[in-house]
C-alpha positions as CSV (number, residue, x, y, z in Angstrom):
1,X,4.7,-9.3,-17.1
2,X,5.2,-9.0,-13.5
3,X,3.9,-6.3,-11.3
4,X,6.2,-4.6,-9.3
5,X,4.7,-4.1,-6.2
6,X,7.2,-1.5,-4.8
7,X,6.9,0.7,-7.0
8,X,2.8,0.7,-7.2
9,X,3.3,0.9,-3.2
10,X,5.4,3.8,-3.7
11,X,3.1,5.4,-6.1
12,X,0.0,4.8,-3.8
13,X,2.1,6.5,-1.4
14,X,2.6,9.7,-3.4
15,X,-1.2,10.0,-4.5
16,X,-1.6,9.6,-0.8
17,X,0.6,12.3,0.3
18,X,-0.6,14.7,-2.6
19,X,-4.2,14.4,-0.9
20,X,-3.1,15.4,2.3
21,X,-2.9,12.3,3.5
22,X,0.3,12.1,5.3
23,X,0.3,9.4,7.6
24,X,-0.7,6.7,5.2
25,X,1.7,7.6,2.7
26,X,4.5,7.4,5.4
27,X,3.6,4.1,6.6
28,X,3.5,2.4,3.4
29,X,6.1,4.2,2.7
30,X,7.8,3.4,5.7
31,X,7.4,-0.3,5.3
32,X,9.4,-0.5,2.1
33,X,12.1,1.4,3.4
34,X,12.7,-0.1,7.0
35,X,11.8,-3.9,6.0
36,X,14.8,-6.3,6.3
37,X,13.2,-8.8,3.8
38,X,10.5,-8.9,1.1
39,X,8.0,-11.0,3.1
40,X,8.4,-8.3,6.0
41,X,8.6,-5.6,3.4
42,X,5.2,-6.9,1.8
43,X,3.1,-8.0,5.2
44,X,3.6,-4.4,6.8
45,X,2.5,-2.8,3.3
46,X,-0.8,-5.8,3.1
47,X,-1.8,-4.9,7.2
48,X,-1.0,-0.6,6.2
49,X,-3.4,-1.4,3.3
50,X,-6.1,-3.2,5.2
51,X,-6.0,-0.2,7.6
52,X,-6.4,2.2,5.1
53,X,-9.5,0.1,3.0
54,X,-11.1,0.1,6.1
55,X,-10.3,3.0,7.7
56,X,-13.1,5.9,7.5
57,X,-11.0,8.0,5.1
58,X,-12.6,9.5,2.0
59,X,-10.6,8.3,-0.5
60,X,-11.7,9.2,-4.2
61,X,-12.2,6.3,-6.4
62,X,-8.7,6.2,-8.5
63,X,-6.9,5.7,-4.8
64,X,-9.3,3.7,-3.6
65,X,-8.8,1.2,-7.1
66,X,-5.2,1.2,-6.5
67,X,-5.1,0.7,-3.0
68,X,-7.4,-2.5,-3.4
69,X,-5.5,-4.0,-6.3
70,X,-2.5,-3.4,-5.1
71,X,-3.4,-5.3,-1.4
72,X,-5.0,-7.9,-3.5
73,X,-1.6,-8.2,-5.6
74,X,-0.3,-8.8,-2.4
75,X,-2.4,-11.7,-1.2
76,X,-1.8,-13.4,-4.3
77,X,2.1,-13.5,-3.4
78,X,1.6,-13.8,0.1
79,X,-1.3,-16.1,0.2
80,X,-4.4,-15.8,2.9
């Protein structure tokens, strides 16, 4: 079965904002919302991801988990 990344970004996005953080749930959330076309949809939600990984935010391990699969999802559509 196929993953549907939309709606595991939109989830992320919700954990995110229920932990307070705010401006990484509106940018992935953001990028599904104001992208024109899939590809555009799902490169601004891999680069918001990459940010987040390797941003200095303490994420707890569940998000953390979710946030990688869910960019490595991503790469497998996308490609390197």
């Amino acid at each position: 079965m196929a993953r549907d990344l939309y709606s595991d970004a939109e989830a992320l996005a919700e954990r995110l904002w229920h932990d307070g953080r705010h401006e990484w749930s509106d940018r992935l959330s953001g990028a599904i919302r104001e992208g024109a076309t899939a590809s555009e949809i799902l490169m601004a939600l891999r680069y918001h991801l990459a940010g987040l990984l390797d941003s200095d935010a303490d994420l707890d391990e569940a998000t953390r988990t979710s946030a990688t699969e869910l960019h490595s999802s991503i790469d497998v559509v996308l490609g390197p």
